[in-house]
C-alpha positions as CSV (number, residue, x, y, z in Angstrom):
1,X,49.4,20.3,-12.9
2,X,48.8,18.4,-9.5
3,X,45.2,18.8,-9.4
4,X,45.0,17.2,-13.0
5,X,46.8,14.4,-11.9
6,X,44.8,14.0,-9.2
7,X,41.6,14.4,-11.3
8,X,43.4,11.1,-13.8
9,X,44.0,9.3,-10.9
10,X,40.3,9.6,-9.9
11,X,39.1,8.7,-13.2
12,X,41.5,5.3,-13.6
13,X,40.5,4.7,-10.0
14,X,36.6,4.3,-11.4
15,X,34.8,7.8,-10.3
16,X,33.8,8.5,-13.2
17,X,30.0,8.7,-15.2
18,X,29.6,5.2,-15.7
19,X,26.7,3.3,-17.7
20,X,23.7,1.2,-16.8
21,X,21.1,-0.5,-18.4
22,X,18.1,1.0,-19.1
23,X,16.1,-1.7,-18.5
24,X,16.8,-2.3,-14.8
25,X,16.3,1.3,-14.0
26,X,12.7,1.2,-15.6
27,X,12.1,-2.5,-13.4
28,X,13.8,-0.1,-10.3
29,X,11.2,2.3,-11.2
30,X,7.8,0.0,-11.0
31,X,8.3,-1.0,-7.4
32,X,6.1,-4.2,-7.0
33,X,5.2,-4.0,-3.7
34,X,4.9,-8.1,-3.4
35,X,8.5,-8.2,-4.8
36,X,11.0,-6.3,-2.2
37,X,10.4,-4.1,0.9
38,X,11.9,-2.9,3.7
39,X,11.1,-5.0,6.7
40,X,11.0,-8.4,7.4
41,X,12.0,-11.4,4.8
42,X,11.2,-8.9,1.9
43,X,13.6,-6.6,3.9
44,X,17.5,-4.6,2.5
45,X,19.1,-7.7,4.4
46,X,17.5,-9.8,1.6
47,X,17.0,-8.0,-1.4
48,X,19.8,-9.7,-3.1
49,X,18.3,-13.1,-2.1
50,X,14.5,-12.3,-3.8
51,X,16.1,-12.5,-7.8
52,X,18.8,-13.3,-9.4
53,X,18.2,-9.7,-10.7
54,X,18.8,-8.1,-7.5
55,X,22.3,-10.2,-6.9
56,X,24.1,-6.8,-6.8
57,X,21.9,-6.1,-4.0
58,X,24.7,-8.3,-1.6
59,X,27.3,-9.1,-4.3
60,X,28.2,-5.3,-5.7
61,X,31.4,-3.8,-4.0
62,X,30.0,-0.1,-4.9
63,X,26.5,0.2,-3.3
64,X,24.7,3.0,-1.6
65,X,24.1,4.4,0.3
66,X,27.5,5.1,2.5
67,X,28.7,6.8,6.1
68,X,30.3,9.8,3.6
69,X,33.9,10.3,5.0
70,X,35.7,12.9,2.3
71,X,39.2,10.7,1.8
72,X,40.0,13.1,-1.1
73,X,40.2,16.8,-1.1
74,X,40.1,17.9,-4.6
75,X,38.7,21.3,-5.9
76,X,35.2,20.2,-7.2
77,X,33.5,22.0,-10.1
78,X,29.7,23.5,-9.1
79,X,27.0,21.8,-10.5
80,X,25.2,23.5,-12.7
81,X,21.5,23.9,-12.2
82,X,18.9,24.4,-14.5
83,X,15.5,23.6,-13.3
84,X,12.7,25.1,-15.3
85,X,10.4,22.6,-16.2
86,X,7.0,21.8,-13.7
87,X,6.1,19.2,-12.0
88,X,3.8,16.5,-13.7
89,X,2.7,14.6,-10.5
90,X,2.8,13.5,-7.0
91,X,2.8,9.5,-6.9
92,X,2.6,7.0,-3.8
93,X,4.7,4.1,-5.7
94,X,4.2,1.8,-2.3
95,X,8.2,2.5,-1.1
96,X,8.2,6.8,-1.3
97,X,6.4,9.8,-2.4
98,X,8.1,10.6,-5.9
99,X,7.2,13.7,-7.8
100,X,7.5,13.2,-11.6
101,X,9.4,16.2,-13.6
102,X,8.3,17.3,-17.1
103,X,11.0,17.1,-19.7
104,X,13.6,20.2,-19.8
105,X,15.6,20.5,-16.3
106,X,19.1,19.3,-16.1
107,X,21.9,19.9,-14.8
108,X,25.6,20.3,-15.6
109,X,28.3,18.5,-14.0
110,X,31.8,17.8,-14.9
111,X,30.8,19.0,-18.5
112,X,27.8,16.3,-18.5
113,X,24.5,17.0,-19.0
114,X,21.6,14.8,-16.7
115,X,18.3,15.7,-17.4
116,X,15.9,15.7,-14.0
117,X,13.1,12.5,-14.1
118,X,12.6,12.9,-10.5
119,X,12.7,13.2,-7.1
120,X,11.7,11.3,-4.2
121,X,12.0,10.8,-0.4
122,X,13.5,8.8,2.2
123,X,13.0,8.7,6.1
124,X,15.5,8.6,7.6
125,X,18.4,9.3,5.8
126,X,19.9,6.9,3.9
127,X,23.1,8.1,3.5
128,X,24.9,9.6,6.7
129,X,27.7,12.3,6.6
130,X,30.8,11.9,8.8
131,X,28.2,9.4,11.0
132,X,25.3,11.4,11.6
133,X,22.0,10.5,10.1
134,X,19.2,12.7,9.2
135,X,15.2,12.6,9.7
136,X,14.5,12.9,5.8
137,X,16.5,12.8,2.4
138,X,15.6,13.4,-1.0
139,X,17.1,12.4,-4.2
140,X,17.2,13.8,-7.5
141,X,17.2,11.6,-10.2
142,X,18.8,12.5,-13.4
143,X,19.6,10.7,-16.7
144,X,22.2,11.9,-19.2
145,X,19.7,12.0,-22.8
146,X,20.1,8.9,-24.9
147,X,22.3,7.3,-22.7
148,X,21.7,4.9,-19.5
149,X,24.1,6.7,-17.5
150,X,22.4,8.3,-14.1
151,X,23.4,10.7,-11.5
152,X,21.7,11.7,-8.5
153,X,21.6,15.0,-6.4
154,X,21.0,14.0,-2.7
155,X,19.7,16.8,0.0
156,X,19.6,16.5,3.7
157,X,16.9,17.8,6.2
158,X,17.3,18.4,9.7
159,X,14.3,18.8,12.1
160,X,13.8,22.9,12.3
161,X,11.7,25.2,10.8
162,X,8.8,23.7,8.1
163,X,10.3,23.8,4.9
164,X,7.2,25.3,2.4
165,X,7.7,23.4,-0.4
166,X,7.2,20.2,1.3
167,X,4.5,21.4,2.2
168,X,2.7,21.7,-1.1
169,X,3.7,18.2,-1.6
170,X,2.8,16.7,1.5
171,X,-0.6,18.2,0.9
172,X,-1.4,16.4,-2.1
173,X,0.6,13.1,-1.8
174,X,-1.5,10.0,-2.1
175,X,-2.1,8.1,1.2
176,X,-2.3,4.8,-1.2
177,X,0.4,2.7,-2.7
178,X,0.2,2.7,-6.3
179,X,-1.5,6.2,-6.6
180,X,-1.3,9.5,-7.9
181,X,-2.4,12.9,-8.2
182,X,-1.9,15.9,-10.6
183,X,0.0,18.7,-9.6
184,X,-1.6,21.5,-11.4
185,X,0.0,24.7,-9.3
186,X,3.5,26.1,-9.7
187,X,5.9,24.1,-7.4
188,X,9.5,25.9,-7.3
189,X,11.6,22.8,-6.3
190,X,14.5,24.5,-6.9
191,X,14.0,25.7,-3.3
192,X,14.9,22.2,-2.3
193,X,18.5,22.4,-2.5
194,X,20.5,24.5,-0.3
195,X,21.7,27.7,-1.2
196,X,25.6,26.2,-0.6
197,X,26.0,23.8,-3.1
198,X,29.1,22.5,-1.8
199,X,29.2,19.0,-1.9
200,X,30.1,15.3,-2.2
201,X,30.9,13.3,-5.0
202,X,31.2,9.0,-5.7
203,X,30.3,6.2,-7.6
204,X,27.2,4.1,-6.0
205,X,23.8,3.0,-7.0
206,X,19.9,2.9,-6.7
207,X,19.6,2.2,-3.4
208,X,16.6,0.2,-3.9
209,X,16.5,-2.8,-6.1
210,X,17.6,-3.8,-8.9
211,X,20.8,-2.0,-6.8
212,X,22.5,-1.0,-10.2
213,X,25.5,0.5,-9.7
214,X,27.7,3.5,-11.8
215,X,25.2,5.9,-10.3
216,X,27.5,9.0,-10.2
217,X,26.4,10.3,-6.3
218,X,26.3,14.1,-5.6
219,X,25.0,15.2,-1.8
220,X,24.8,18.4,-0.7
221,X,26.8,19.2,2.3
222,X,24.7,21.4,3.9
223,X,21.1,20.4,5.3
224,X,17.7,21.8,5.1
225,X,15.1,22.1,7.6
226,X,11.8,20.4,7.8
227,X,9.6,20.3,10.8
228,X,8.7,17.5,13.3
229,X,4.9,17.4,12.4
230,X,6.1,17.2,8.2
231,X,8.9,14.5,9.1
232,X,5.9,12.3,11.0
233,X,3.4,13.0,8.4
234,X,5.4,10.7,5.7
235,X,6.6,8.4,8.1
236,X,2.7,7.8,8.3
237,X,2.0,7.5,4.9
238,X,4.9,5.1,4.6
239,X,3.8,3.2,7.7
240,X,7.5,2.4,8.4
241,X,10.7,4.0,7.7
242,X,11.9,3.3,4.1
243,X,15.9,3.7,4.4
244,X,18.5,0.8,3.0
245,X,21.1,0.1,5.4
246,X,24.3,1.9,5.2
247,X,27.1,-0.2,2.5
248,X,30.7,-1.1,2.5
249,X,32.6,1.9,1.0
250,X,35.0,-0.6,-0.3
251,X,38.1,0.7,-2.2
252,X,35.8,4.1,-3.5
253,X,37.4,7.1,-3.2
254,X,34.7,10.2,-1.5
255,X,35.6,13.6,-2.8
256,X,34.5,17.1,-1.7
């Protein structure tokens, strides 16, 4: 009885899947290199200031990504993983490497269903748990089918051993903004995520503009490990590191 009312307090308290428009997420997903960027006047510090479009970039009280401090102990449900379908392509859109899913991975969580579009890299972290930042993050982007509500699985990688996988990609990842390449071999991604799924849960958004928020945030507690040379290697394709600042946390709860 007390964890449900715990679980109804969340949800009146706003951590729950929430909707966004469909529309913003596809202008998120073009990434006009002459519109935003990460240094300088084009930098995070003035996204919001680039288009009226962006205004949640510096006016939105639930932005990402955070310094993730669990305030609220509750006995989260695993996410369910289903990750079958192959990869389509590797793509340099100008602000990450992103490799595009086919249609027919999902996943499960909280009895919603989020169908994997992507995932995509970030150096260094963006998000930091209990203050530490990480080399290299990537996000999973999922949308729930027919609906413009998102949810994203973030992974951590700490400098170690090279993580294979990566490999594969960073072997074929454009050096060009704006490019692509095929990926024709098998590429089990599902070895990006850590075998302890234990994780984090709260409400944010893209973390790059249009900054939508009522992006329902998952990241995995427990780190990967990528080596020094792979860590470098993007950080040279990028030319510069491609992290947004860290974000008020507001009145958000942070659950594990």
């Amino acid at each position: 009885m007390k964890k449900q009312i715990i679980m109804l307090s969340l949800v009146a308290m706003g951590l729950s899947f929430s909707s966004v428009n469909a529309k913003e997420m596809a202008d998120a997903g073009k990434h006009k290199v002459a519109n935003w960027g990460y240094e300088g006047e084009v930098g995070p510090e003035h996204w919001g200031e680039l288009s009226d479009k962006f205004s949640l970039c510096s006016a939105g009280k639930n932005q990402s990504p955070i310094d993730i401090k669990s305030n609220f102990d509750v006995d989260l449900p695993k996410i369910k993983f289903d990750y079958t379908a192959k990869t389509t392509k590797v793509l340099n859109n100008g602000h990450t490497i992103q490799v595009d899913i086919a249609p027919g991975s999902k996943i499960e969580s909280d009895g919603k269903v989020f169908e994997l579009k992507q995932f995509h890299f970030h150096t260094p972290s963006e998000n930091k748990i209990n203050g530490k930042s990480f080399p290299l993050e990537a996000h999973f982007v999922h949308r729930m089918p027919n609906e413009d509500t998102f949810a994203v699985v973030a992974v951590m990688f700490e400098e170690g051993d090279a993580n294979p996988i990566l490999e594969q990609i960073w072997n074929k990842m454009p050096r060009k903004a704006r490019e692509s390449v095929k990926l024709d071999q098998a590429l089990d991604y599902t070895r990006l995520l850590p075998e302890d799924q234990d994780y984090y849960r709260f409400n944010g958004s893209f973390t790059t503009p249009p900054c939508t928020e009522g992006v329902y945030w998952h990241v995995m507690k427990k780190p990967l490990t990528a080596s020094k040379e792979q860590i470098e290697k993007f950080l040279h394709v990028m030319h510069h590191p491609n992290n947004r600042n860290i974000q008020a946390i507001d009145a958000r709860i942070i659950v594990d």
